[in-house]
C-alpha positions as CSV (number, residue, x, y, z in Angstrom):
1,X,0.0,0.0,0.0
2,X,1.7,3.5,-0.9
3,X,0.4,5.3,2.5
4,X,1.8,2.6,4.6
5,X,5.1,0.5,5.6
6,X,6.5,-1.8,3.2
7,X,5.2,-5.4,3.5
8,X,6.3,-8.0,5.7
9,X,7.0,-11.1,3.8
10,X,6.2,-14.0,5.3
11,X,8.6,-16.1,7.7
12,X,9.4,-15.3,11.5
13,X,7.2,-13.5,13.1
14,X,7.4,-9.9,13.5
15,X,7.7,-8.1,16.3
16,X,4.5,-7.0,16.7
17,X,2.9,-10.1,16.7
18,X,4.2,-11.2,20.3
19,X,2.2,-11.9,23.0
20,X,2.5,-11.3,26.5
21,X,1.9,-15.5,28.6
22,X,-0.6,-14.3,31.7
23,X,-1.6,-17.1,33.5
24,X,-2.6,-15.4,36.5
25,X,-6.0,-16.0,39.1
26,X,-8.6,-14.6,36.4
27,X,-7.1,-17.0,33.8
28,X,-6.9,-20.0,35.7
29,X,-10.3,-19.6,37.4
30,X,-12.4,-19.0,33.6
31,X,-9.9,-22.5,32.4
32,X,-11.5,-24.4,35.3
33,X,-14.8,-23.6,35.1
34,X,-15.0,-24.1,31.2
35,X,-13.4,-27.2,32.2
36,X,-16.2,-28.3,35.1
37,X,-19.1,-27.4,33.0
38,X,-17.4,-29.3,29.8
39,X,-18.0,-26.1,27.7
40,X,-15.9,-25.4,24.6
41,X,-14.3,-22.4,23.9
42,X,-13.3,-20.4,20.3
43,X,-10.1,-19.5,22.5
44,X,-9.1,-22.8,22.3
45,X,-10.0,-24.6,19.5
46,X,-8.8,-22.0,17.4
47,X,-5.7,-21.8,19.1
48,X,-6.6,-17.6,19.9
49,X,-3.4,-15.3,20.4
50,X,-5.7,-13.1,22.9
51,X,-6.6,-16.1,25.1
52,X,-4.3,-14.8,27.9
53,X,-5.8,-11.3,27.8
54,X,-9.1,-12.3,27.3
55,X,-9.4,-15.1,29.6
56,X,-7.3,-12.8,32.1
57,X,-10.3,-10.3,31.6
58,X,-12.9,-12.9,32.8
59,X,-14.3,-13.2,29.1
60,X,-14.5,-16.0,26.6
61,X,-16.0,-17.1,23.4
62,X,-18.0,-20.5,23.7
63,X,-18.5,-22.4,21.1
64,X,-21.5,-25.1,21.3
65,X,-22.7,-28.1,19.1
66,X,-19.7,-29.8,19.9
67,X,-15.7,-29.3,19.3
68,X,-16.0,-30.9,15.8
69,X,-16.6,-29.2,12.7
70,X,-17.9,-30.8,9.3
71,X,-16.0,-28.7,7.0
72,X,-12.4,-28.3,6.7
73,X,-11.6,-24.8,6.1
74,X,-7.5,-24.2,5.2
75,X,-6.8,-21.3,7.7
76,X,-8.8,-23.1,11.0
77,X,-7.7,-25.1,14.1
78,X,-10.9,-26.7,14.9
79,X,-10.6,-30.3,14.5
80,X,-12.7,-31.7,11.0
81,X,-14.5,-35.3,11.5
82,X,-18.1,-36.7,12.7
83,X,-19.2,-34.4,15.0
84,X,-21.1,-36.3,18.2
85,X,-24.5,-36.1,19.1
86,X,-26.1,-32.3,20.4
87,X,-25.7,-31.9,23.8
88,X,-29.2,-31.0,24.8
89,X,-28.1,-29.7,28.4
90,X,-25.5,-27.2,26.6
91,X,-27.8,-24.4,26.9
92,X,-28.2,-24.6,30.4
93,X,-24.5,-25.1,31.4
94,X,-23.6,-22.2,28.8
95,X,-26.6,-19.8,30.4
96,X,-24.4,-20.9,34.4
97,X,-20.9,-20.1,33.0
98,X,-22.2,-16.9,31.9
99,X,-23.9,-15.9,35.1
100,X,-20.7,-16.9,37.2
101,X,-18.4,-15.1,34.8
102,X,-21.0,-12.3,35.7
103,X,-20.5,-11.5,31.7
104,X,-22.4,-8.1,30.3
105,X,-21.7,-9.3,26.7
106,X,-20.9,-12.9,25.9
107,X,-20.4,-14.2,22.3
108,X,-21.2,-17.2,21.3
109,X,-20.0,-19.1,18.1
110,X,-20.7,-22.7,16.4
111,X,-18.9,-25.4,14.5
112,X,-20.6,-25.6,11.2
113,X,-22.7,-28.7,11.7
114,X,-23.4,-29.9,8.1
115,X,-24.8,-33.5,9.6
116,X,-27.9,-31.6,10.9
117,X,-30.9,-31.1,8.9
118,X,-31.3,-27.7,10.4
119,X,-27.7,-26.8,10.4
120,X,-27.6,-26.5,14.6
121,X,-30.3,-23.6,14.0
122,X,-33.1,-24.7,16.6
123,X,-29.5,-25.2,19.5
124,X,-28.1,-21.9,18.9
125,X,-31.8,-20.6,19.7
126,X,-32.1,-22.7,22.4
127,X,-28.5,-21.6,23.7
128,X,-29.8,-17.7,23.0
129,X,-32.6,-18.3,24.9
130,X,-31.6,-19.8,27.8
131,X,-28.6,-17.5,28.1
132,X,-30.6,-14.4,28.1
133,X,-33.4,-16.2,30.6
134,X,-30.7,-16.6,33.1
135,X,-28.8,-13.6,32.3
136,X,-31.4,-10.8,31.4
137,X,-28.5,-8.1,32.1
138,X,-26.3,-9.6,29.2
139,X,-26.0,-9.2,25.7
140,X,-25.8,-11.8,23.3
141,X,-23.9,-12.0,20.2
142,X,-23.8,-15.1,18.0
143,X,-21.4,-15.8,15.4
144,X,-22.9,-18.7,12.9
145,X,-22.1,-21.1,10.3
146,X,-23.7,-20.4,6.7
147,X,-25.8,-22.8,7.4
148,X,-25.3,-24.3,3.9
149,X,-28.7,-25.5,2.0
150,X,-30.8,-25.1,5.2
151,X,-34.0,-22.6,4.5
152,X,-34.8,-19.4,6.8
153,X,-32.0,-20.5,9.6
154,X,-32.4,-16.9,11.2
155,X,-36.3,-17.2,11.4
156,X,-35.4,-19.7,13.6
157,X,-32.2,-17.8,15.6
158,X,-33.1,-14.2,15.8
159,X,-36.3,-14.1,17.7
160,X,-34.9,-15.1,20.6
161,X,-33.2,-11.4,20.3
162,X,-29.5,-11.6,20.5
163,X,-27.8,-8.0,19.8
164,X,-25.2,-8.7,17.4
165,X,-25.6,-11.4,14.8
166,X,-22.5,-12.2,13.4
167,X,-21.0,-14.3,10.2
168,X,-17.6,-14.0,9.1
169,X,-16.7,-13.8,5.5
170,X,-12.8,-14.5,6.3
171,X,-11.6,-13.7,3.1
172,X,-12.1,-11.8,-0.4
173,X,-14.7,-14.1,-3.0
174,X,-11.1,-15.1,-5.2
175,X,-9.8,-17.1,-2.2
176,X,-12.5,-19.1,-1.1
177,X,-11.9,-22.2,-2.8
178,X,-8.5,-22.6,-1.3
179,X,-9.5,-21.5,2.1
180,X,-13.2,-22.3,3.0
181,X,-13.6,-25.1,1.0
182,X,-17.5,-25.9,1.2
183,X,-18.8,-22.5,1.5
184,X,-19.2,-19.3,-1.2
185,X,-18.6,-16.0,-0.8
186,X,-22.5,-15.0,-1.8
187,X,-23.9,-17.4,0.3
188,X,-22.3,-15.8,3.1
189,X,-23.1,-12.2,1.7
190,X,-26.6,-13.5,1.5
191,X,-26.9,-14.7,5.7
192,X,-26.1,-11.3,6.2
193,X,-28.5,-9.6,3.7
194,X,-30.8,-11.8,5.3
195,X,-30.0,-10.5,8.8
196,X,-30.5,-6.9,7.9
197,X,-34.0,-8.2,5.8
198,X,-35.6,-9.7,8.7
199,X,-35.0,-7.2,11.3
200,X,-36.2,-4.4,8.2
201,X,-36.3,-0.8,10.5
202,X,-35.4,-2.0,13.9
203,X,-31.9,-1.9,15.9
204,X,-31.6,-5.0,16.5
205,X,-29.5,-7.2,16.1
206,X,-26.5,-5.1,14.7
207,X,-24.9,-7.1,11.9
208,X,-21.0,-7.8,12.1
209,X,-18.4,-10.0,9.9
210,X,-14.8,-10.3,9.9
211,X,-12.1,-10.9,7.8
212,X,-8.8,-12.4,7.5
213,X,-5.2,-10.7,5.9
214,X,-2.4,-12.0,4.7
215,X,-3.6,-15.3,2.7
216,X,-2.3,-13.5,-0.5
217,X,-5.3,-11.6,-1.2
218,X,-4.7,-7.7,-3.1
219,X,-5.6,-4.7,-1.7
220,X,-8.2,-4.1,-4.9
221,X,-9.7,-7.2,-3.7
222,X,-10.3,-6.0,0.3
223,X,-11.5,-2.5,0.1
224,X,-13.9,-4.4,-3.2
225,X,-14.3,-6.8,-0.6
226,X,-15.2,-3.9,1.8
227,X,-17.7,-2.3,-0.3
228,X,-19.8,-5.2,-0.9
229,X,-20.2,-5.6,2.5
230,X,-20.7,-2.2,3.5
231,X,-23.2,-2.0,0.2
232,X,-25.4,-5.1,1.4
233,X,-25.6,-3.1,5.2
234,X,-23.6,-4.7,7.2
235,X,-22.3,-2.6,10.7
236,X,-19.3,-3.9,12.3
237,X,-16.1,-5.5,10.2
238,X,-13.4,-7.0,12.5
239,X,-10.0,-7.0,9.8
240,X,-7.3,-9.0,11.3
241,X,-3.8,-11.1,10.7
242,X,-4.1,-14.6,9.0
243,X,-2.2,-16.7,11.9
244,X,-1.0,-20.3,10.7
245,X,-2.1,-22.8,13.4
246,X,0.3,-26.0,11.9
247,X,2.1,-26.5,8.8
248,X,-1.2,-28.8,8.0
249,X,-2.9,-25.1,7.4
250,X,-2.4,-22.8,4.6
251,X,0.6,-20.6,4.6
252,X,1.0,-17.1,5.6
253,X,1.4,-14.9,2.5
254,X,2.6,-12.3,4.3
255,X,2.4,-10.2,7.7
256,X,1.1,-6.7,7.0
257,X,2.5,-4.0,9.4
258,X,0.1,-2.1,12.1
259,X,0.0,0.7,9.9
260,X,-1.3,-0.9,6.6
261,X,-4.1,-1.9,9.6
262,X,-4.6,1.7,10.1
263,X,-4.9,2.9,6.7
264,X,-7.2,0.1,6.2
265,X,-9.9,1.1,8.1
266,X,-10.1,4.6,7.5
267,X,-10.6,3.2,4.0
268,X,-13.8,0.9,5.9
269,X,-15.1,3.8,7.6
270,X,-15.3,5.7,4.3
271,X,-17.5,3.2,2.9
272,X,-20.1,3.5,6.1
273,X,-19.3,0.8,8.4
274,X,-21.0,1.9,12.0
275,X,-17.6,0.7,13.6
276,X,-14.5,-1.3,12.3
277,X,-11.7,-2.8,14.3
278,X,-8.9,-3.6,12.7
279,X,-4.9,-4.9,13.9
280,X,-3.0,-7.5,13.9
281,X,-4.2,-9.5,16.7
282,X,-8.0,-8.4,16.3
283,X,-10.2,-11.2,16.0
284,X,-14.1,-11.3,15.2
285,X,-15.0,-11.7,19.6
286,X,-11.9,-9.9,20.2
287,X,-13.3,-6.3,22.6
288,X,-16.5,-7.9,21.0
289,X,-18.6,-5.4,23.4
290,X,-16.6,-2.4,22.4
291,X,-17.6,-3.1,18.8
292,X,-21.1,-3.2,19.9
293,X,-21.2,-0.1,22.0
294,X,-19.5,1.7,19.4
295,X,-21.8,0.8,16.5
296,X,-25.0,1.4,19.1
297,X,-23.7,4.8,19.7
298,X,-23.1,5.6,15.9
299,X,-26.5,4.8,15.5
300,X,-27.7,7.0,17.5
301,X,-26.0,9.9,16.6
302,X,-27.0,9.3,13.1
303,X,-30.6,9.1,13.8
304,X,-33.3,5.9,12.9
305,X,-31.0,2.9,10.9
306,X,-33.1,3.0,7.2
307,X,-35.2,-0.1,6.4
308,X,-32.6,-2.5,5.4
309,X,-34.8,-3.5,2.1
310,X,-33.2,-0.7,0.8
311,X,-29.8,-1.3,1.9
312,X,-29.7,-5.0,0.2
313,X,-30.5,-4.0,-3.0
């Protein structure tokens, strides 16, 4: 980018990619809990760089419908198989955590769970539902699957009123058939149309996605990437580093610097994004209330959010 630092080829890591190892009280207490209630956590499975902070914060990101995942994606940790059975009393233990965590905003993501005629919809309302039940002081973001082939998945999911719903695009439309192998870049555009379409004038939920550098997509292709997204309505974009888990996992094309990050999202913002994190380490649940309070708070200094039929045409 001409505005920023030259690029960081891939190889060692720089140094701004280093992580401070905190495995104090805070830590150790939201790891044994997780443990007792046999929850599973994004933070793990996906092998999160902000683990340490975040746990150290007293937050997490659960995942539910199980630790196995039916697709194998080329940039992801989670394990790829035959998923087991749904855990019907996940909702419950999920809903305790959170009320013992004393959380004000908890996310909550899913394995894609291809196995399922309903793609995990009905659990992730169940999940919504009991979590607010138990925690009416806490906001709920989920972060779904595409929930490939199944009809009107969010009829189902958004009722139970979470305040952020959340899909991650991961990458520009070029690279998807190297790195999310199973799913298509309009499909995904689509869940979040959809969002926007059933909620039409309301607030509620706010519509987020994220996306991945450094798996050798162009700059052309992000801020086209950018403007697709921003065109179909969608509020919050999370832009971080492409970390490779294993050598199993695709490669790192290259490490762009902090302030390629920087120029990056003032090039979001132009487009009309509510609010738009974006760094190295940033990760869709990463400060995932601070995305939400800022977007909220853009919203109301801009006055009532038009229908979104006209924003996903």
């Amino acid at each position: 980018m001409s505005d920023c630092a030259a690029p960081v080829p891939s190889g060692p890591k720089p140094p701004w990619l280093r992580i401070r190892l905190d495995t104090g009280s805070n830590y150790r207490m939201v790891r044994g809990m997780i443990e007792g209630l046999k929850l599973h956590t994004v933070c793990q499975e996906a092998r999160c760089p902000n683990i340490y902070e975040c746990w150290g914060d007293r937050t997490a990101t659960f995942m539910i419908l199980g630790d196995v995942c039916t697709r194998r994606c080329g940039f992801c940790a989670v394990a790829t198989g035959r998923p087991r059975a749904v855990d019907p009393e996940e909702p419950e233990r999920l809903a305790e955590a959170i009320e013992h965590l004393a959380l004000e905003h908890a996310v909550i993501t899913m394995v894609d769970r291809d196995d399922l005629p309903d793609g995990g919809a009905a659990h992730v309302a169940a999940v919504i539902h009991a979590a607010r039940r138990r925690n009416p002081g806490c906001g709920v973001e989920i972060l779904t699957s595409d929930f490939r082939g199944v009809p009107r998945p969010l009829d189902v999911i958004l009722p139970e009123g979470p305040v952020t719903f959340s899909h991650n695009v991961e990458t520009v439309p070029r690279l998807y058939p190297t790195v999310r192998q199973g799913s298509t870049f309009g499909r995904s555009l689509g869940l979040l149309r959809d969002a926007l379409l059933w909620r039409r004038s309301a607030q509620r939920p706010l519509v987020k996605t994220g996306l991945m550098v450094g798996l050798g997509e162009t700059r052309d292709e992000l801020l086209e990437t950018f403007s697709r997204l921003a065109g179909a309505g969608v509020e919050i974009l999370t832009l971080g580093q492409y970390l490779r888990p294993s050598l199993a996992h695709l490669p790192v094309a290259r490490y762009y610097h902090p302030d390629e990050f920087r120029a990056l999202r003032v090039e979001a913002l132009r487009l009309g994004f509510r609010h738009v994190e974006a760094g190295p380490l940033v990760r869709s649940s990463y400060h995932a209330r601070r995305h939400t309070e800022s977007a909220v708070s853009s919203v109301q200094a801009a006055g009532p959010v038009l229908d979104s039929t006209a924003a996903a045409t």
